[in-house]
MIROKE-469526 format. One record per residue: residue in one letter; x, y, z of N, C-alpha, C in turn. Coordinates in steps of 0.1 Angstrom, whole numbers, padded with zeros to 4 digits. Atoms other than C-alpha are relative to their C-alpha. Layout:
! residues N
R  rest    n.x    n.y    n.z   ca.x   ca.y   ca.z    c.x    c.y    c.z
R     A      X      Y      Z      X      Y      Z      X      Y      Z
...
//
This chain:
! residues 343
R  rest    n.x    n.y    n.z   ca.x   ca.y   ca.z    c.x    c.y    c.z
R     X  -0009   0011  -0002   0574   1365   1024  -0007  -0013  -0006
R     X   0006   0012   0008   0569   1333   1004   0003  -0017   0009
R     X  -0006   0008  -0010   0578   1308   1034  -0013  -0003   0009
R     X   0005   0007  -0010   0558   1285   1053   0001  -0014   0006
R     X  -0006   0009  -0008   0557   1258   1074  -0007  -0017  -0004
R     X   0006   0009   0000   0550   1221   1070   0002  -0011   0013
R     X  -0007   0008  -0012   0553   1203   1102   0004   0009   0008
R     X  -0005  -0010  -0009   0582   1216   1122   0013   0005  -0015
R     X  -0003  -0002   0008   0600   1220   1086  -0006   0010  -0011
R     X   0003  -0008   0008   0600   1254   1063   0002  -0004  -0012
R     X  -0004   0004   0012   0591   1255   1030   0002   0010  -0012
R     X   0000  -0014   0009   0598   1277   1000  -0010   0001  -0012
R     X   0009  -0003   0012   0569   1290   0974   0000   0012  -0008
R     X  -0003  -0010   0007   0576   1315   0952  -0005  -0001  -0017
R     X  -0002  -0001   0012   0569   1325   0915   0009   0008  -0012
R     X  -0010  -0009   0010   0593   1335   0885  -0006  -0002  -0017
R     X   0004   0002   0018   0581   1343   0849  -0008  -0011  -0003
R     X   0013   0010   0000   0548   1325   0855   0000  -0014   0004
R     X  -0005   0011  -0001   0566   1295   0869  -0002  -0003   0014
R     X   0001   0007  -0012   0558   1281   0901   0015  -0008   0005
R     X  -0013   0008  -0013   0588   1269   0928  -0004  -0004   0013
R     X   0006   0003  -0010   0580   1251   0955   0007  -0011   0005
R     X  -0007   0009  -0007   0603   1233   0979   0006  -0002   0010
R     X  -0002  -0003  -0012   0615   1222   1009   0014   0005   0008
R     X  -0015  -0005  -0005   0644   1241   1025   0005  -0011   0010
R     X  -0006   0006  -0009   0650   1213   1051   0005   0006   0013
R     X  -0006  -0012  -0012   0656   1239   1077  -0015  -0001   0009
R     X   0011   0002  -0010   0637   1239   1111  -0002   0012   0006
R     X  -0004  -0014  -0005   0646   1274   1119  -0002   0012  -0012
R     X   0001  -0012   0015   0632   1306   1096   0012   0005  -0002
R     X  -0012  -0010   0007   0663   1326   1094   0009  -0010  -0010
R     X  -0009   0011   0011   0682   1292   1075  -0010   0000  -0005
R     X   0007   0000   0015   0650   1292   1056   0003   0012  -0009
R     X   0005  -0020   0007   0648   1331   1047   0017  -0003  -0009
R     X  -0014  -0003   0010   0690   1325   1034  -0002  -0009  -0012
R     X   0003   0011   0010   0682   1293   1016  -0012   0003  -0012
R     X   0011  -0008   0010   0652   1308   0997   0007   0011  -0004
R     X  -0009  -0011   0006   0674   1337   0989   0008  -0008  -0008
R     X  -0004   0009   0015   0692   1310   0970  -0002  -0008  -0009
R     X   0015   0008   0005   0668   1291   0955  -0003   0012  -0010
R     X   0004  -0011   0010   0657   1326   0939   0012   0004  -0009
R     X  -0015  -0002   0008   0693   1330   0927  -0004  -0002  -0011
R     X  -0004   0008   0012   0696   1300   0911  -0009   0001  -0012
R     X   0008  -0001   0008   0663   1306   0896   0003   0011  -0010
R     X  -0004  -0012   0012   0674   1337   0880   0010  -0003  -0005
R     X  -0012   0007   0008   0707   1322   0867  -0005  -0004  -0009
R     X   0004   0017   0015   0687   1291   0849  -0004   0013  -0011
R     X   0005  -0006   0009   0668   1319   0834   0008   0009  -0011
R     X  -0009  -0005   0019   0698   1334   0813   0007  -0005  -0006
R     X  -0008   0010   0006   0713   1301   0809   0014   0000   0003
R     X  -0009  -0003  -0007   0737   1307   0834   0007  -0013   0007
R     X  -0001   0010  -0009   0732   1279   0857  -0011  -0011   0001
R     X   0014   0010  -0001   0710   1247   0859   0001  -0013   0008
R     X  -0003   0012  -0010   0719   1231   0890  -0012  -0004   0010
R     X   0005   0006  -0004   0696   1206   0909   0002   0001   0015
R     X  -0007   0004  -0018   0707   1212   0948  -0005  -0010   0006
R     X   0006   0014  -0003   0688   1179   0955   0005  -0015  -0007
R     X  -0005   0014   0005   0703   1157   0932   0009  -0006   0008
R     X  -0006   0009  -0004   0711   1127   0945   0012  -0006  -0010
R     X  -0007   0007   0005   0742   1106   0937  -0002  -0014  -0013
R     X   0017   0013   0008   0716   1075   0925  -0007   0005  -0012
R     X   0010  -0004   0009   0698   1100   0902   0017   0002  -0015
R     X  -0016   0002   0011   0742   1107   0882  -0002  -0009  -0003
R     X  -0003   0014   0004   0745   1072   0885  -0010  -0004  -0011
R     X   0009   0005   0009   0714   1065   0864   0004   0006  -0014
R     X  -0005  -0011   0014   0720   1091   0838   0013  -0003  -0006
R     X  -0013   0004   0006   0752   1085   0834  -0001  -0016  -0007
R     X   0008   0011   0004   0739   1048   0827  -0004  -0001  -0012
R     X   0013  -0001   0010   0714   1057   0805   0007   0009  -0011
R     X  -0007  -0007   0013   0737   1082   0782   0010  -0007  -0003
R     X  -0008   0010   0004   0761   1057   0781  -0003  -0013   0000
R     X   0012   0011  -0003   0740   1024   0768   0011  -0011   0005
R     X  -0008   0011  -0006   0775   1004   0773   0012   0001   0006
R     X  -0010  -0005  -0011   0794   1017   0804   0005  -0013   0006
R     X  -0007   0006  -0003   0822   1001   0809   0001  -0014   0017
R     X   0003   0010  -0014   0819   0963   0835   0005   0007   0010
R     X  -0006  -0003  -0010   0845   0980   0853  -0007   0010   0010
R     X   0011  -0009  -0008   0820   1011   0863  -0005  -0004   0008
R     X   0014   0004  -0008   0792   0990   0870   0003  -0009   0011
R     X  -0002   0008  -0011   0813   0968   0890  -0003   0003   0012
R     X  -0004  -0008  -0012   0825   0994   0914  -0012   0008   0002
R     X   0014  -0006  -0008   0789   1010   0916  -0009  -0007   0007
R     X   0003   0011  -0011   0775   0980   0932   0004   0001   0011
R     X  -0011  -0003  -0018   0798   0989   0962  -0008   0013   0002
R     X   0002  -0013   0000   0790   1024   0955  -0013   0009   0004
R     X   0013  -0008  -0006   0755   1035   0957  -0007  -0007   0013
R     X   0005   0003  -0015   0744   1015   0989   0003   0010   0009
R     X  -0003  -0014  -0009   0763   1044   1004  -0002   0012  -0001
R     X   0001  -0015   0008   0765   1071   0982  -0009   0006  -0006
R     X   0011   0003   0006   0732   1062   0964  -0008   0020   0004
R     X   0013  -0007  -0009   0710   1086   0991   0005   0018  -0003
R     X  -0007  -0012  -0007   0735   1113   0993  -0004   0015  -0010
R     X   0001  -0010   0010   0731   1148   0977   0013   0004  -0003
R     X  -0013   0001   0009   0763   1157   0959   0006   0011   0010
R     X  -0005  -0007  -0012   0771   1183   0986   0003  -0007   0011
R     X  -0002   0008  -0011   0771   1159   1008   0011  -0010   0004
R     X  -0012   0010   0005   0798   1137   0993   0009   0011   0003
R     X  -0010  -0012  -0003   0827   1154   1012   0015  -0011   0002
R     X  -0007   0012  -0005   0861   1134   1025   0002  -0007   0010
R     X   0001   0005  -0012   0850   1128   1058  -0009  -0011  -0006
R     X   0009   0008   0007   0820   1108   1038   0011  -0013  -0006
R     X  -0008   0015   0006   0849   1083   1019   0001   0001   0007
R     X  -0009   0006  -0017   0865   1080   1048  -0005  -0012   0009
R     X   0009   0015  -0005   0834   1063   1063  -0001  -0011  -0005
R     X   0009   0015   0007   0824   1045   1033   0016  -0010  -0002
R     X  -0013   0013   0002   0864   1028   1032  -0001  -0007   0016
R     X  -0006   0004  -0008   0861   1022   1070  -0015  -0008   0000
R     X   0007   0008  -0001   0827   1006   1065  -0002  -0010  -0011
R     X  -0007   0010   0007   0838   0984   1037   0012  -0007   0006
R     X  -0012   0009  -0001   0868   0973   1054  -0007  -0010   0015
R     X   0007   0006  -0016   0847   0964   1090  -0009  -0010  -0008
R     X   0011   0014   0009   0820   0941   1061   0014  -0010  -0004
R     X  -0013   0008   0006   0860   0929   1047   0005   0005   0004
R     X  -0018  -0004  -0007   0890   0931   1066   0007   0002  -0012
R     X  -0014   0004   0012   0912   0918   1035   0000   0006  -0008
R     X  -0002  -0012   0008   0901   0945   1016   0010   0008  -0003
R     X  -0013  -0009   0000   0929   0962   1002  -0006   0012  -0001
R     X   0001  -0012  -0001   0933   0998   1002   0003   0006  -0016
R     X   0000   0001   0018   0938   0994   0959  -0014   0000  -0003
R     X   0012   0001   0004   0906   0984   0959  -0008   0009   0004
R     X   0012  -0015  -0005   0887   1011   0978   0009   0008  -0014
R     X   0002  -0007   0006   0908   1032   0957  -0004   0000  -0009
R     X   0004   0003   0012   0894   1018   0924  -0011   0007   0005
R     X   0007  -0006  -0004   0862   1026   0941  -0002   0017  -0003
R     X  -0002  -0016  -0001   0868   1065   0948   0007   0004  -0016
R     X  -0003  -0013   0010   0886   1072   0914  -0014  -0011  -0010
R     X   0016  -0001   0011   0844   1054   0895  -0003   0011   0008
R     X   0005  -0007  -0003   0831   1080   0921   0005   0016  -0008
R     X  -0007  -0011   0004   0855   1109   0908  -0004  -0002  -0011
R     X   0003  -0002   0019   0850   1101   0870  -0012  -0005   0000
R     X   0012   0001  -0002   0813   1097   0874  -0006   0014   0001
R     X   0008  -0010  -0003   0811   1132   0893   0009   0009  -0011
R     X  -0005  -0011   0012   0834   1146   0868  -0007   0001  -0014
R     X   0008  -0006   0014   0813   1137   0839  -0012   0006   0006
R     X   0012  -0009  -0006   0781   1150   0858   0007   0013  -0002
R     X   0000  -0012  -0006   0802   1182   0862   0002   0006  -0018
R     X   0005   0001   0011   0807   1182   0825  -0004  -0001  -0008
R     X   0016  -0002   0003   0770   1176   0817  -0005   0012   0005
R     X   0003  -0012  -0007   0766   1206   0836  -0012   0000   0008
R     X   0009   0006  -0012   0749   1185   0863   0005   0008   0013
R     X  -0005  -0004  -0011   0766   1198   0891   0010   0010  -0003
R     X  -0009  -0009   0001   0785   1226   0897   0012   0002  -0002
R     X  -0014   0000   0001   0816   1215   0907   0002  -0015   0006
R     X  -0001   0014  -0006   0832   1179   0916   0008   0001   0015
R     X  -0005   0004  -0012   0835   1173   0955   0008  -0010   0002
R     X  -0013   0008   0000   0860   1146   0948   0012   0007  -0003
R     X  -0011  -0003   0004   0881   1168   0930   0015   0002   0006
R     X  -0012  -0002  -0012   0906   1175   0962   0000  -0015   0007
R     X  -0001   0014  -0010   0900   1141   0979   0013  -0007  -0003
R     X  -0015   0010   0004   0935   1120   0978  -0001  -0013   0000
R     X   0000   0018  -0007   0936   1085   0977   0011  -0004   0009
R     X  -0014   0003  -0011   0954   1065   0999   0009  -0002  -0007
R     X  -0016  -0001   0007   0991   1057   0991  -0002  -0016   0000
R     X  -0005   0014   0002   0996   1019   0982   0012  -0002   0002
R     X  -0011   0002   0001   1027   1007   0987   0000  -0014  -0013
R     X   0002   0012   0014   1035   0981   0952   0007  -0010   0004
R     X  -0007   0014  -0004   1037   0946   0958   0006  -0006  -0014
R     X  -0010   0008   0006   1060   0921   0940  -0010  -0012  -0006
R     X   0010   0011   0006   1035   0897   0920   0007  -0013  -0007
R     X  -0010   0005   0007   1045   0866   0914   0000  -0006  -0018
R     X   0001  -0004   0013   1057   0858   0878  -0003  -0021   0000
R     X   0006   0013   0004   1038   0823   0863   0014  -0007  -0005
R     X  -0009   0009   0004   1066   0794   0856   0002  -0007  -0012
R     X   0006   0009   0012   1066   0773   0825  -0005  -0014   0010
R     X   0010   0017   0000   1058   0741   0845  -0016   0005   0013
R     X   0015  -0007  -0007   1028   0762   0867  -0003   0000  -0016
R     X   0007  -0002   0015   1019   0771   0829  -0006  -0015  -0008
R     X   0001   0010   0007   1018   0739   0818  -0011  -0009   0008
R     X   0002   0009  -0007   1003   0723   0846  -0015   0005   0003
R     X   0008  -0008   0006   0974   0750   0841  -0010  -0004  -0013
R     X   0003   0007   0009   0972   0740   0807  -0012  -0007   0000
R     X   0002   0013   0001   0965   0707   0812  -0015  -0003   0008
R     X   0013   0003  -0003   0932   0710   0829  -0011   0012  -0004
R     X   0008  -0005   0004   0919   0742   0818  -0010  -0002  -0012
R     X   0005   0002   0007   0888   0742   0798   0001   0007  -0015
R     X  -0009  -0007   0011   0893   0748   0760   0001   0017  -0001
R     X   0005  -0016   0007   0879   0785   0756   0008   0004   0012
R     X  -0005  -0007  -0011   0900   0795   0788   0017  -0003  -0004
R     X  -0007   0003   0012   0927   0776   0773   0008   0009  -0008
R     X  -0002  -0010   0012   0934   0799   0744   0003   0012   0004
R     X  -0002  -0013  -0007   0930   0828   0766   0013  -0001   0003
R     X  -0017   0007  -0004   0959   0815   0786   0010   0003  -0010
R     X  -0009  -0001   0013   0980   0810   0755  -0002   0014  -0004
R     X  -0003  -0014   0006   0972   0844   0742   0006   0007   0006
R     X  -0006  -0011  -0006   0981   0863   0771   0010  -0001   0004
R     X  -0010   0005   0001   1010   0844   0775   0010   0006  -0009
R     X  -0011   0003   0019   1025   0847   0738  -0008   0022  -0001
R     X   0001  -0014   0006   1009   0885   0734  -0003   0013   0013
R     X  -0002  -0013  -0008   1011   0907   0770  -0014   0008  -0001
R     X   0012  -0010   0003   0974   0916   0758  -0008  -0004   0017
R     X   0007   0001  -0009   0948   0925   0784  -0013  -0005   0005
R     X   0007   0008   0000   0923   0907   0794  -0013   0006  -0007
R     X   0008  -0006   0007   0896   0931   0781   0004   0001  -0016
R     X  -0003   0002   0012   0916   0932   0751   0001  -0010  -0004
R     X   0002   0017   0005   0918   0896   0746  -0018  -0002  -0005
R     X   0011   0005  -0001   0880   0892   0749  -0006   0007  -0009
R     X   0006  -0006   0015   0872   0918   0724   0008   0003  -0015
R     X  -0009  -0001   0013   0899   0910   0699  -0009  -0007  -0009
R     X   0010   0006   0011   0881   0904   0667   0007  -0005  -0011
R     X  -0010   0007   0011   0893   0879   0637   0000   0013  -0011
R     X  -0003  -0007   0010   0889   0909   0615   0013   0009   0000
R     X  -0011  -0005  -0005   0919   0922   0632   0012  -0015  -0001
R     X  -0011   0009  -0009   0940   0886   0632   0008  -0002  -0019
R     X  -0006   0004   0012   0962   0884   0598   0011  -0014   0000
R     X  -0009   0014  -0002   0974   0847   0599   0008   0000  -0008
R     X  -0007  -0002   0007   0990   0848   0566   0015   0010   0006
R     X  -0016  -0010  -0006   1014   0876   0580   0008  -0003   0013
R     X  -0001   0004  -0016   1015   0861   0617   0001   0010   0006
R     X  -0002  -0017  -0009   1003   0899   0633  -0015  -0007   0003
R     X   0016  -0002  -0010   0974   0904   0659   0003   0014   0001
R     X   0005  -0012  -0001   0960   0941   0655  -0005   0005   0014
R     X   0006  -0002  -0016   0949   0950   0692  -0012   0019  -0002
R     X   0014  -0013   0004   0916   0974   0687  -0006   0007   0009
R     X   0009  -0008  -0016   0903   0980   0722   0008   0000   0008
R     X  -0012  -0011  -0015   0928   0993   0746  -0007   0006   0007
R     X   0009  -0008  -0013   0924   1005   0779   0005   0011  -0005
R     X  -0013  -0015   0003   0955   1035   0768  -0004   0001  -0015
R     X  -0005  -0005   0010   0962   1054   0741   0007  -0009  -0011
R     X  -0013   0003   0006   0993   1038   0732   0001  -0012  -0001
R     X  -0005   0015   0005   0982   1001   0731  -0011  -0001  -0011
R     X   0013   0006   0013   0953   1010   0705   0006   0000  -0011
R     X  -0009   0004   0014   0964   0996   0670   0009  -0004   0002
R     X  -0013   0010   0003   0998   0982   0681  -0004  -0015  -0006
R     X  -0006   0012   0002   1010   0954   0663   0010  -0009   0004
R     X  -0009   0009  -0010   1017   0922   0679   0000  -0015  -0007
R     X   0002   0014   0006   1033   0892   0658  -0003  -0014   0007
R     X   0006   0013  -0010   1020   0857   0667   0010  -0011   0004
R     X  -0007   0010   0004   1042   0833   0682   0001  -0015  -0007
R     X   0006   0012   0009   1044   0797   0663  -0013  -0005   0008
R     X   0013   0005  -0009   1020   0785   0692  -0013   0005  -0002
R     X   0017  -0007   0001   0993   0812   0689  -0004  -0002  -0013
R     X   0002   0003   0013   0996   0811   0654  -0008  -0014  -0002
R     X   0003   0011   0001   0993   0776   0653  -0013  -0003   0005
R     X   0014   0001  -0009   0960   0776   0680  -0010   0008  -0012
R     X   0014  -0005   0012   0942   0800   0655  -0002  -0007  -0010
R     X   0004   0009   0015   0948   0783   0625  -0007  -0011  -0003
R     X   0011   0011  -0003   0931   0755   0639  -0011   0001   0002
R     X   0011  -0002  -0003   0901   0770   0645  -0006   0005  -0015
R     X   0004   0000   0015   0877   0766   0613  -0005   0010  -0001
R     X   0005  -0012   0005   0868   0789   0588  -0008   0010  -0001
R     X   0011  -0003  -0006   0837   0792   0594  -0006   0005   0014
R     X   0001  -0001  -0015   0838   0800   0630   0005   0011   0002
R     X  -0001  -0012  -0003   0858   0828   0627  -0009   0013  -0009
R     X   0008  -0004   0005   0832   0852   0623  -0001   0019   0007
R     X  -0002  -0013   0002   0836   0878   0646   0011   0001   0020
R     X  -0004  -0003  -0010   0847   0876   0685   0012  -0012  -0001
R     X  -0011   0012   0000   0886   0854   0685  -0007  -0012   0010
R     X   0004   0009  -0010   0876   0840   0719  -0013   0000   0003
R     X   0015   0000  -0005   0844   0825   0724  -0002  -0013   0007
R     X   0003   0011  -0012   0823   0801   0750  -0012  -0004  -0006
R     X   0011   0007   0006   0799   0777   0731  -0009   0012  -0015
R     X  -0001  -0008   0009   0797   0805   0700   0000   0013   0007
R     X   0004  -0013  -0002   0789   0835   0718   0018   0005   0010
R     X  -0011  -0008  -0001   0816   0863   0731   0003  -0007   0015
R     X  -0004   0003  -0012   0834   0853   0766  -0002   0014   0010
R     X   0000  -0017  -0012   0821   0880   0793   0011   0001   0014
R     X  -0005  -0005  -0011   0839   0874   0819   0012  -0020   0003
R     X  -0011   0011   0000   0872   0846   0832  -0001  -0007   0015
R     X  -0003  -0004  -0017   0870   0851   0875  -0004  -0017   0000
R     X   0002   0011  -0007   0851   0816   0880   0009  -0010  -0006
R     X  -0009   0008   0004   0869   0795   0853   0011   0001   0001
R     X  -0012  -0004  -0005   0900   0813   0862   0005  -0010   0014
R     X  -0005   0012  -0010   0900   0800   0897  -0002  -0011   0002
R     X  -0004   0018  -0006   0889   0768   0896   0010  -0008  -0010
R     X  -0009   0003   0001   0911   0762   0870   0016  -0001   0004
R     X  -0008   0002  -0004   0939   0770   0892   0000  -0008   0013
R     X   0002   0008  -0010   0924   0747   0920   0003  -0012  -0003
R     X  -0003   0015   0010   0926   0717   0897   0014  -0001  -0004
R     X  -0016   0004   0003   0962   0725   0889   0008  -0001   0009
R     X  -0008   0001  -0016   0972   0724   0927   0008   0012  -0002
R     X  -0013  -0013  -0005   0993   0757   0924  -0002   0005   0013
R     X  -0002  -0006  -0017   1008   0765   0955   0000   0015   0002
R     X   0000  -0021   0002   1006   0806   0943  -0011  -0002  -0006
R     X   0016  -0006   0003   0974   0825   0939   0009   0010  -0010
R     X  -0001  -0011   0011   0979   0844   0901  -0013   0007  -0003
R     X   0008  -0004   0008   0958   0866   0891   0000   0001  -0012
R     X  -0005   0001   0015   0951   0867   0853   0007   0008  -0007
R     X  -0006  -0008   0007   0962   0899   0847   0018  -0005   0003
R     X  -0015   0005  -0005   0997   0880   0861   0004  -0004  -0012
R     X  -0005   0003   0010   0999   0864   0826   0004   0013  -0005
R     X  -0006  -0013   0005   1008   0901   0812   0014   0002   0006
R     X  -0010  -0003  -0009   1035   0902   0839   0013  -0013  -0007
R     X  -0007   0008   0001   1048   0870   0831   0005   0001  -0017
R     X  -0005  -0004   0016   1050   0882   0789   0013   0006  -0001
R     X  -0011  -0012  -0004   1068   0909   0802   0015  -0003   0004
R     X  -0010   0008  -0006   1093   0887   0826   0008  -0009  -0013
R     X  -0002   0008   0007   1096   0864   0798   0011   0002  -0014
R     X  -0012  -0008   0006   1110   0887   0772   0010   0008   0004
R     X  -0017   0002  -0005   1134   0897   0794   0006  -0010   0002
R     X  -0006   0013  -0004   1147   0868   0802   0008  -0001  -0013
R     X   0001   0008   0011   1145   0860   0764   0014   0014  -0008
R     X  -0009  -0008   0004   1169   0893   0758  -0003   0013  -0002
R     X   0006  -0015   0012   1145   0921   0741   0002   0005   0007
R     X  -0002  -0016  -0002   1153   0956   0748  -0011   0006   0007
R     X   0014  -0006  -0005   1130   0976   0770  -0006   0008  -0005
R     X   0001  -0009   0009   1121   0999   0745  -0014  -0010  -0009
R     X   0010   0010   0003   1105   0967   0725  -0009  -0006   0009
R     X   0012   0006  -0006   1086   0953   0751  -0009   0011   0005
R     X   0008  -0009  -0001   1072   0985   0761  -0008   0004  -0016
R     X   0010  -0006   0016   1055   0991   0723  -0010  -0017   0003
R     X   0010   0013   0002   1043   0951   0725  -0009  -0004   0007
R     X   0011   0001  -0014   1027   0956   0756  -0009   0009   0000
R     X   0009  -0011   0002   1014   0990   0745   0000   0011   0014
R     X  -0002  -0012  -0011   1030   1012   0776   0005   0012  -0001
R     X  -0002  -0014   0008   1031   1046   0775   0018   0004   0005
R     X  -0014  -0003  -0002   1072   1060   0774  -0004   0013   0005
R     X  -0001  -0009  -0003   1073   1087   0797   0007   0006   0004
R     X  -0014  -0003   0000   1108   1092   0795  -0002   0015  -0013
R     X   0003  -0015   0010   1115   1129   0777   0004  -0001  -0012
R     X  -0005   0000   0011   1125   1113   0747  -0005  -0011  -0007
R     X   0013   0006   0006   1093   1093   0743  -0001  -0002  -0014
R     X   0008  -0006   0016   1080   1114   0710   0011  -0010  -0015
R     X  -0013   0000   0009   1114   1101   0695  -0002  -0018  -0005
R     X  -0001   0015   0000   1110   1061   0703  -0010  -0007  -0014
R     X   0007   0009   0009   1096   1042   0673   0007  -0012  -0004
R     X  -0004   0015   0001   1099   1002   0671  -0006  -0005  -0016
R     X   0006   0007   0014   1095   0990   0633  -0005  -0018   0006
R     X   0002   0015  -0001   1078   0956   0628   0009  -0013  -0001
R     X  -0011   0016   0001   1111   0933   0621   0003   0005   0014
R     X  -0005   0000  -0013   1122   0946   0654  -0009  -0010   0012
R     X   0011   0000  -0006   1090   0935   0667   0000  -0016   0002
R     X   0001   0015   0004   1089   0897   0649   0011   0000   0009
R     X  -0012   0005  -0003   1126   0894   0659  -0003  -0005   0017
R     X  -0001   0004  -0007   1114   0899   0694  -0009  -0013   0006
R     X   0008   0013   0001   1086   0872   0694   0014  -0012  -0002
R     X  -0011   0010   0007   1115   0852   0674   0003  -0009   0015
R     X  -0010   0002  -0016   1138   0855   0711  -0014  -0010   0010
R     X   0010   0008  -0007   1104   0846   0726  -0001  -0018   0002
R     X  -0001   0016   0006   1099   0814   0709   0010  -0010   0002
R     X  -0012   0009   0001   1133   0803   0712   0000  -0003   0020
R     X  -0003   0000  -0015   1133   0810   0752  -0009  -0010   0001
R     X   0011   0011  -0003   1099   0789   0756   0007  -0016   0001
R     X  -0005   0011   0006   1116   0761   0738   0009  -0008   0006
R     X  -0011   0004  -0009   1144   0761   0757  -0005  -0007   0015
R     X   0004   0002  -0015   1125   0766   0792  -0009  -0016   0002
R     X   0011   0017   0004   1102   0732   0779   0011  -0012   0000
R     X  -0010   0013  -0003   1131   0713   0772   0005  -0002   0011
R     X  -0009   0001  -0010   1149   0720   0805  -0012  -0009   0010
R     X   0012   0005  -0010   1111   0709   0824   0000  -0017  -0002
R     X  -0001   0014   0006   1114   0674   0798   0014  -0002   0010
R     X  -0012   0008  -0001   1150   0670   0810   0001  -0003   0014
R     X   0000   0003  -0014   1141   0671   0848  -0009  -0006   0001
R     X   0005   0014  -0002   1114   0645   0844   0006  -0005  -0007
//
């Protein structure tokens, strides 16, 4: 027997194909050692035909790194949600991560924040799920213990849609490089990550089209989105020389991030509603209805997937596209004059 004791804790020592093993079963009681070392020698013979090369000790903290480290530029949104994530999850061994485990970590998140929504844990739990899914993919782990876990159910709230004189009133105090944003996401439905890595080598002023290159989907990489006179007109102003490589920038360099100039720009404009930015996308959306276009067109200019069964079939040419900008432009125009006629 290859089992002895350290403490009041058994340990396992064994040799395979000249290889030393030696580790601790965690067990206080021999007979859960004597099974546990019967698995331990398994696995050892598995690795050895290239069967299996699982870690039963990896921690969650040791994925999180690797995953890190093979990917040099994992996405903000990851690393957001693992800041929340490993203070809890960090310690755990991946067997350990079960659903009674989220369960805790949403009810000890919401006891640190009440106002926590239940959207946002689940953002949380689906970085944990696509985290342990690529581990299970690297052929880190065996199998993903999220894979059955459910999220909660949200019910979908009613967001409200930005105004032209909240827009304007916005405007008028935001700083320029936030500014522009504004106006973009306004006039093109793009997403805020797409905004920030839209590059001039994608912007054809001559033609009045914005190429969209970094999508979150599928279906909004490469659309084409014509410029209204406004955007149009904001780029063209910006010198030649300057467009070099990122559209939006903050004292030359790329814009990382919107959250603090976001809200104190809406503190300075007294809005009596809290938008979030992604709410300009909403209000693009609102806007072209209003303005007439077809659901069919705003779904390509927004880049949303048709999951109607006659999807494969939908294709929007580009004059369809301009024409709808056109309706755009003209609705703005209108909605401006009506704001002039009531001061």
């Amino acid at each position: 027997m290859t089992l002895y004791k350290r403490g009041r804790i058994w340990w396992s020592d064994f040799v395979r194909n000249g290889i030393r093993h030696q580790t601790s079963t965690r067990a206080t009681d021999r007979r859960t050692a004597e099974r546990i070392e019967e698995k331990l020698k398994n696995d050892v013979a598995l690795q050895l035909f290239g069967i299996i090369e699982f870690d039963p000790n990896l921690t969650f903290s040791e994925i999180a790194e690797r995953f890190k480290k093979i990917n040099p530029k994992p996405a903000k949104y990851n690393l957001d949600r693992l800041e929340h994530l490993l203070p809890f999850f960090g310690p755990l061994r991946i067997p350990e991560i079960t659903r009674n485990r989220v369960a805790e970590y949403r009810a000890e998140r919401k006891t640190e924040k009440p106002i926590l929504k239940d959207s946002t844990l689940n953002k949380d739990a689906g970085v944990l799920r696509h985290i342990l899914f690529w581990a299970l993919d690297e052929k880190l782990i065996p199998s993903n213990p999220m894979a059955r876990v459910p999220m909660v159910r949200v019910r979908r709230m009613a967001h409200p849609v930005l105004s032209v004189e909240e827009e304007e009133k916005l405007l008028a105090v935001a700083p320029e490089h936030l500014r522009k944003v504004i106006i973009a996401a306004l006039d093109t439905g793009m997403r805020r990550g797409e905004l920030l890595a839209q590059d001039w080598r994608h912007v054809d002023l001559d033609r009045g089209l914005l190429t969209v290159t970094h999508s979150k989907t599928p279906e909004g990489e490469g659309r084409e989105i014509p410029l209204t006179k406004r955007l149009k007109a904001l780029l063209e102003g910006v010198q030649e020389e300057k467009r070099k490589s990122f559209v939006f920038t903050y004292q030359g360099e790329a814009v990382l991030d919107l959250k603090t100039s976001w809200t104190t720009a809406q503190e300075k404009a007294g809005l009596t509603r809290h938008f979030r930015f992604h709410d300009l996308r909403h209000a693009f959306a609102s806007r072209l209805t209003e303005a007439g276009v077809i659901a069919d067109v705003r779904r390509v200019l927004m880049g949303h997937q048709d999951r109607t069964i006659h999807a494969g079939y939908v294709h929007i040419e580009l004059p369809a596209k301009r024409q709808a900008i056109k309706k755009l432009d003209r609705w703005i125009a209108k909605e401006k004059a009506k704001q002039q006629g009531n001061h």
